[in-house]
C-alpha positions, -999 to +999 in steps of 0.1 A: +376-059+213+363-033+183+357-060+163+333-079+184+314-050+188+305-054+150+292-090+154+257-076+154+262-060+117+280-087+106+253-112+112+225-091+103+243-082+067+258-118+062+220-128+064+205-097+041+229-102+012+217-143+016+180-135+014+189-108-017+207-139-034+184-159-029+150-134-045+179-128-073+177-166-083+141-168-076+131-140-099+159-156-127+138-189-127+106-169-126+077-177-150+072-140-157+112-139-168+105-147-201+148-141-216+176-162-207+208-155-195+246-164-204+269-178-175+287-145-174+256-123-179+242-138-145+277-134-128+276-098-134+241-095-127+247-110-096+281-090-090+264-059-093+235-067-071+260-078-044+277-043-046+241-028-047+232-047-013+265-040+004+256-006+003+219-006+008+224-026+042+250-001+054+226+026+050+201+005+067+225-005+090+228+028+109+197+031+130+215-002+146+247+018+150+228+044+169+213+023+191+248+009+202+260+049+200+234+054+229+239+024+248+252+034+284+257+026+320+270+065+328+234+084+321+218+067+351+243+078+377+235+103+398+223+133+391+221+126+354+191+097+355+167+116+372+174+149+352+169+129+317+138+112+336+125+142+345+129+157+315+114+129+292+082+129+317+078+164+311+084+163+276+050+132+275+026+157+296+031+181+270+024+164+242-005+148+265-020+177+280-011+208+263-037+212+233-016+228+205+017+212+211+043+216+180+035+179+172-004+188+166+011+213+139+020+185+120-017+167+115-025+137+113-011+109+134+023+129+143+007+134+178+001+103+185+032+085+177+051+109+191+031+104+223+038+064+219+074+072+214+079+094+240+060+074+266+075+039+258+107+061+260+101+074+296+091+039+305+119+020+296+146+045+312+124+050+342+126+009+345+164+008+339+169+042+362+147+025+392+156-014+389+197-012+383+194-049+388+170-058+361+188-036+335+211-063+319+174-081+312+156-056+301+186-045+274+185-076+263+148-076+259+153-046+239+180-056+216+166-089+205+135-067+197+157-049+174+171-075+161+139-091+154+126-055+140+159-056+112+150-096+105+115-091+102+124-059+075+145-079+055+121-110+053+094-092+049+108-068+017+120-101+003+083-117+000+070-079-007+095-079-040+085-118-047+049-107-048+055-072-066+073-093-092+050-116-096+025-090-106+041-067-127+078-081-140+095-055-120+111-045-085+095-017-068+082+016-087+051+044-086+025+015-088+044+004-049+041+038-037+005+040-044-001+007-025+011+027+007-012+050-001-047+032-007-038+010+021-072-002+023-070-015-007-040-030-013-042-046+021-075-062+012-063-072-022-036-091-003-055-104+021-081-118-004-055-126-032-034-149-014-031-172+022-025-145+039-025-166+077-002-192+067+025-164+049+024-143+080+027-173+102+058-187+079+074-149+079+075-144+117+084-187+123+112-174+100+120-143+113+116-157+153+141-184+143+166-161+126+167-138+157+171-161+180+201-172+167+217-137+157+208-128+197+223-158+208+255-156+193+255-114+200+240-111+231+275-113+253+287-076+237+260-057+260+276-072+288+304-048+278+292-015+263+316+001+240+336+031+258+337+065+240+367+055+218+355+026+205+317+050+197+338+071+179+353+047+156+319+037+151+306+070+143+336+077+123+333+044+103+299+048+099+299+083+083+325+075+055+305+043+048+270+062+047+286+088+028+303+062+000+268+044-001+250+075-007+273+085-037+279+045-048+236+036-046+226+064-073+255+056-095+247+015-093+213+024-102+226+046-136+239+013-151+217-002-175+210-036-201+204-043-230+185-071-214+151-052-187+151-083-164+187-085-161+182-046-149+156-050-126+170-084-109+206-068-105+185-039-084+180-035-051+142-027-047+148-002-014+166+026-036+139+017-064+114+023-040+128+056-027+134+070-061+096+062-072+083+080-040+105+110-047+102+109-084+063+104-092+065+137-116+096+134-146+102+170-158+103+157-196+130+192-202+152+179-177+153+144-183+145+137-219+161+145-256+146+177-269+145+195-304+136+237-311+099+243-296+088+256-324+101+223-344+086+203-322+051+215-322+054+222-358+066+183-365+038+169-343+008+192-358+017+186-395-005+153-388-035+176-386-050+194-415-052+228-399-017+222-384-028+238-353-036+229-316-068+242-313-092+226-345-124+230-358-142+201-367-169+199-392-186+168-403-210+169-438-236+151-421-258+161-393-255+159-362-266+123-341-276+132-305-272+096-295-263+081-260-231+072-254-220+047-230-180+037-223-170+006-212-137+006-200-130-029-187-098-036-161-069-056-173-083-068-208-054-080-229-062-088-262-054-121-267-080-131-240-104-129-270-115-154-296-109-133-319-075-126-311-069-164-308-074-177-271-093-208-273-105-212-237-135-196-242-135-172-215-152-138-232-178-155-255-204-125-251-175-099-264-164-118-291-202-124-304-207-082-299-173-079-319-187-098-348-217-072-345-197-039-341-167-018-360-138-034-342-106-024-339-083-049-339-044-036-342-050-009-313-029-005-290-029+012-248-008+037-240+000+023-204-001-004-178-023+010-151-057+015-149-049+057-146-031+054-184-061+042-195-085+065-184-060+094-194-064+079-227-097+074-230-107+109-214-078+135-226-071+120-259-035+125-256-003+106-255+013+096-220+039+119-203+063+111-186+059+102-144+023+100-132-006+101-151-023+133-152-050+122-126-030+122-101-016+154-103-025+188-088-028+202-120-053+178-131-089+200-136-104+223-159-088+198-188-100+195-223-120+158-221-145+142-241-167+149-212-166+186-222-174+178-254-207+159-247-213+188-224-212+213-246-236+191-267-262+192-241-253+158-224-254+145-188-221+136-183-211+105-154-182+088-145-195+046-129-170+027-110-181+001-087-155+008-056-149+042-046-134+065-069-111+086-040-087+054-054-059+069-080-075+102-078-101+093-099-129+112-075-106+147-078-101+147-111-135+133-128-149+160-105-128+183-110-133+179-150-173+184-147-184+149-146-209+136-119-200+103-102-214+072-094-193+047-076-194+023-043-211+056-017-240+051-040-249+019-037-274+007-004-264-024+009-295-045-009-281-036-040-250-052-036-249-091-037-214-095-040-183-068-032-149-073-026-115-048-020-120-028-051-156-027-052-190-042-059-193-075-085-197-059-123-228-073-123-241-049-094-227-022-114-241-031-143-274-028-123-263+002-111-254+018-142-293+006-160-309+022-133-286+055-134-290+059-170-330+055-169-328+082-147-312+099-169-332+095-198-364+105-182-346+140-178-350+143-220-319+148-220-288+124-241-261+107-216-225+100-219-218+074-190-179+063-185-181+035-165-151+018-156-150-023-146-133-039-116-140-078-110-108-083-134-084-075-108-065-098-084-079-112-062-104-124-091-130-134-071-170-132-077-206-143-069-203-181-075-231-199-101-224-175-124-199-185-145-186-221-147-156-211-125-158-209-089-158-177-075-132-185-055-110-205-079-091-169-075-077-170-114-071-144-139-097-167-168-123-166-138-124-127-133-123-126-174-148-147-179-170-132-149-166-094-163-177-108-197-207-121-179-216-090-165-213-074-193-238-098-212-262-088-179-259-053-185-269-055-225-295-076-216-309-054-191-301-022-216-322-039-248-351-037-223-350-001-222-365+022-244-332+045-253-312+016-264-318+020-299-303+058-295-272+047-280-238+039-288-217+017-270-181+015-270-163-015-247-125-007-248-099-026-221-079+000-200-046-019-206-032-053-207-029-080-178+010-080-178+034-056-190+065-076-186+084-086-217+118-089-227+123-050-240+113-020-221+077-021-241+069-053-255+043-046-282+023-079-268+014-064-240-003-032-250-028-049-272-061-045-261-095-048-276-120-017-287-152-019-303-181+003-313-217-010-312-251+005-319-276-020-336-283+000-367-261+029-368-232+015-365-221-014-399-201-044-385-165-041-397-132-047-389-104-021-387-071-030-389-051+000-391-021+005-361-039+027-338-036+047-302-066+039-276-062+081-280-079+079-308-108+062-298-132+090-287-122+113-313-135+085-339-164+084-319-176+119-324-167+115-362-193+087-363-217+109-349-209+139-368-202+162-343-191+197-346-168+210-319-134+230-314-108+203-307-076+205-286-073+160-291-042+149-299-055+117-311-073+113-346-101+103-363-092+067-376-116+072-405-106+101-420-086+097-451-058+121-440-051+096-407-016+086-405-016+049-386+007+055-356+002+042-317+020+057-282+030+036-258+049+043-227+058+034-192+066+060-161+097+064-177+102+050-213+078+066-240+076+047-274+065+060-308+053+033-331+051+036-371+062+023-401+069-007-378+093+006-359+093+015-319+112+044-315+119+042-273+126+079-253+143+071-216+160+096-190+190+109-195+181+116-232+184+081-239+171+076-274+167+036-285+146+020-318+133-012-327+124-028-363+088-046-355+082-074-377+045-087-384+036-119-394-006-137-396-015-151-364-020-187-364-051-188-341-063-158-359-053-154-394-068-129-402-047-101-377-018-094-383+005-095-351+040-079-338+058-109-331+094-097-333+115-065-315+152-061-331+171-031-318+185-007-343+223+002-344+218+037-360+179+047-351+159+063-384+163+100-374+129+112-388+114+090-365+133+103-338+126+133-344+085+123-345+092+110-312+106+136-292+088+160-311+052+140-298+059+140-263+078+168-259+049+188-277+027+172-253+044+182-221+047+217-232+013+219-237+001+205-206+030+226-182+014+257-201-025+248-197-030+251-234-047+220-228-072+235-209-108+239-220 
């Protein structure tokens, strides 16, 4: 009898572990899985991820078993009905009438779903208390409801994990967390990206049939409820297996490869998803390999002549009070470029200003999200481990080249065409003294074309021409930060621009559109009279994919920077390894400015410059020099790699990372550069010595 009680869980998991198979040799066929696999590599990645499902469903699995724990005949007999009606009615008035209830403590929507909750509640038993002989019915009503509820879960996590992969190489992590966040818009990226009707249609004609079936073949146990030995069985058997899948999961998820996809296709993306919501902050002393403080910062700041934190800069030449205006541009990989070799011709106005300006071709982001970048770009510091430092609390009052052109006199703005409340950028771009104009500032003429992240490039470019008139009228210099969206899935754009439709939806098209808009803006900027007293420096955020066959493919930080100013600045070409860190700090070298300086990236064009680039991921934080990666991971994991360089053949005349061997016994000094970088770095920042 026990044992058809578990039909229920037996379908449902029989049917979970399928659909996990099934995403498993999906994502091993995947474009994006870019390393094979031996016969019995897959049959342990595939063993591993069956033990990993096992468990995940029985944790899953027991809001079902308290549903049959509370399935009863007993509780509407006499007297006990009406008391537990009576009591559930009362318990919706309060929450309905009285004004500060407990639930209104909570904020937000607490209230009202526990006012749904509690009504639909009070319904449902009042219906099975009043009309014994519909009860069968309506139980059944309910269960294949929950049924369908579990089935629709699993279905729908399956396509969520296709479509996460699809996008970034991996299962679920920070960047999935923040998508439940800024649901606006990650649900209008999805709903713009891809056939949204048709996929939502498939899923429920999927999950409809599924459930039908499972209720079909289940339906005859709530004819017979379990009696209170057969619950406690159930209870029983359900603790021990909860409990063994709460100490089996975090253990399954400690195993790693040699091989990144085989790790991340052997997961189960629930626990992955968990972990990133409770994890977005690593404390780099408890997780990472550490050296003597004192070492440490004494290691990292021998790169500096003063060898201190704090550094006074003096240039021999005077001063240049010139504009600046930064050009961060979303999802820019390198080899999109000409001169990097693409041949599609999809950035031909950046790759005729590169021929004009100091370009920097062997540099190199330290992330793969938009927030790395503009950590970069702003702080002038390598990555840290967890989220990026705009979206933490601790995020204001920073040492930024904002300050900097502040304390120069300058009017200081951060640009974004959507609005900036997105990643924290509002808060912490605010919070750092900059002024902002993003998507509130726009009135609805001035936009001819928006979409989920925020107006066309080309409205921003507008935007930003009539902002920095504005601001030149004042007398006073600018430094404008504006930051580029139309790259960004769903790629779409004012049509007749470009010779790609605007709703082609593909990753050239939003390229080739941004590069467009760019051309728009310098043609609108030569028109003005402080062009000729402005620098300009166009740099991508990070790369369109970070998926690669090691835990930081070199390929897929390369991104383009350049510096342009007609006359100030001499065409040139810089080849030197370099860290998008050190950027800005080049930047005031070229304009000769004098400040204290608490940058931890360098002046490129100083003699004493040693040629070095950070890289990182939330977790992993590479070290690059003397072409080698030197890779930092939790748990003190410490791995290298010997990078080999060889010409590129579509552009001969950069020299390329083509090759990532791991080391057997990792060059200690290196190590020790390593740990001694990042862990500097997070001292400084849990201490506020980066602080203005």
């Amino acid at each position: 009898m026990f044992t058809q009680k578990i039909k229920p869980f037996l379908y449902l998991g029989i049917f979970y572990l399928i659909i996990s198979l099934l995403v498993r040799i999906v994502f091993f066929f995947h474009p994006i899985t870019n390393v094979s696999f031996g016969f019995f590599e897959v049959i342990k990645v595939l063993s591993i991820g069956l033990v990993n499902d096992i468990f995940v469903f029985i944790l899953a699995s027991s809001i079902l078993a308290l549903y049959f724990l509370f399935l009863s005949n007993s509780k509407y007999n006499k007297p006990y009905g009406y008391i537990i009606f009576g009591v559930l009615l009362l318990l919706f008035l309060y929450i309905l009438v009285v004004p500060n209830n407990i639930f209104k403590q909570y904020g937000g929507s607490v209230t009202k779903i526990a006012l749904i909750f509690v009504g639909l509640k009070t319904l449902l038993f009042g219906l099975m208390l009043f009309l014994p002989s519909k009860r069968i019915k309506i139980r059944n009503t309910l269960y294949f409801i929950t049924i369908f509820l579990y089935v629709l879960s699993i279905v729908f996590n399956a396509v969520s994990e296709y479509f996460f992969y699809n996008e970034f190489g991996l299962r679920y992590n920070f960047i999935a967390v923040d998508y439940l966040i800024y649901t606006n818009e990650v649900i209008g990226n999805i709903m713009e990206s891809y056939p949204v009707v048709p996929l939502f249609l498939a899923i429920f004609a999927v999950t409809f049939g599924i459930t039908w079936f499972i209720f079909k073949k289940t339906k005859e146990e709530l004819l017979t409820l379990p009696n209170f030995k057969q619950k406690l069985i159930l209870l029983g058997t359900f603790v021990v297996l909860v409990g063994a899948s709460l100490l089996v999961i975090p253990a399954m998820m400690q195993i790693k490869s040699s091989n990144v996809f085989a790790e991340e296709i052997e997961a189960n993306g629930v626990p992955k998803f968990y972990w990133a919501f409770t994890h977005n902050e690593l404390d780099f002393f408890q997780f990472y390999s550490q050296i003597d403080q004192n070492q440490a910062e004494k290691n990292f700041l021998s790169q500096y002549p003063q060898q201190t934190l704090t550094r006074n800069i003096v240039a021999e030449q005077p001063e240049q009070k010139k504009n600046v205006v930064l050009i961060s541009i979303e999802s820019l990989s390198a080899d999109f470029l000409e001169h990097y070799g693409n041949t599609q011709k999809i950035t031909p106005f950046l790759d005729s200003l590169a021929d004009k300006s100091m370009m920097f071709t062997n540099l190199y982001a330290t992330g793969n999200r938009t927030v790395r970048g503009l950590e970069a770009l702003t702080l002038c510091i390598p990555p840290t481990a967890g989220e990026s430092i705009i979206k933490r609390e601790n995020n204001k009052n920073k040492f930024t080249t904002g300050s900097v052109f502040k304390s120069k006199g300058y009017d200081v703005k951060f640009l974004y065409g959507g609005y900036s409340y997105f990643d924290n950028m509002q808060d912490f771009f605010a919070g750092n003294g900059y002024g902002i104009v993003d998507r509130n500032n726009f009135k609805p003429e001035e936009i001819s074309f928006a979409n989920v992240w925020g107006v066309a490039d080309e409205d921003m470019a507008k935007k930003a021409i009539q902002t920095m008139n504005a601001e030149a009228k004042s007398g006073k210099p600018f430094f404008n930060h504006w930051m580029t969206v139309s790259n960004h899935r769903p790629f779409t754009y004012p049509d007749g621009r470009i010779d790609i439709p605007g709703d082609a939806k593909s990753r050239e098209g939003g390229v080739k559109y941004t590069d467009y808009s760019i051309k728009k803006f310098f043609e609108m900027a030569k028109k003005q009279d402080w062009y000729k007293n402005t620098v300009f420096v166009i740099v991508a955020d990070h790369c369109a994919s970070s998926a690669g066959g090691t835990e930081l493919p070199m390929d897929k930080y390369r991104i383009p920077a350049m510096i342009f100013s007609e006359g100030f600045v001499e065409p040139q070409k810089f080849d030197k390894l370099m860290s998008q860190i050190d950027l800005m700090p080049t930047l005031f070298g070229l304009l000769n400015f004098n400040y204290q300086s608490k940058f931890l990236g360098q002046d490129v064009l100083k003699d004493y410059f040693q040629p070095k680039a950070y890289i990182a991921t939330y977790q992993d934080l590479g070290f690059v020099k003397d072409d080698h990666l030197t890779i930092i991971s939790p748990v003190r994991k410490v791995k290298q790699y010997t990078l080999k360089q060889q010409e590129s053949k579509l552009a001969p005349e950069f020299n390329i990372y083509y090759d990532e061997n791991a080391v057997k016994k990792p060059q200690q000094n290196l190590v020790d550069q390593t740990i001694s970088a990042y862990q500097s770095t997070s001292y400084w920042l849990k201490t506020n010595k980066l602080n203005r």
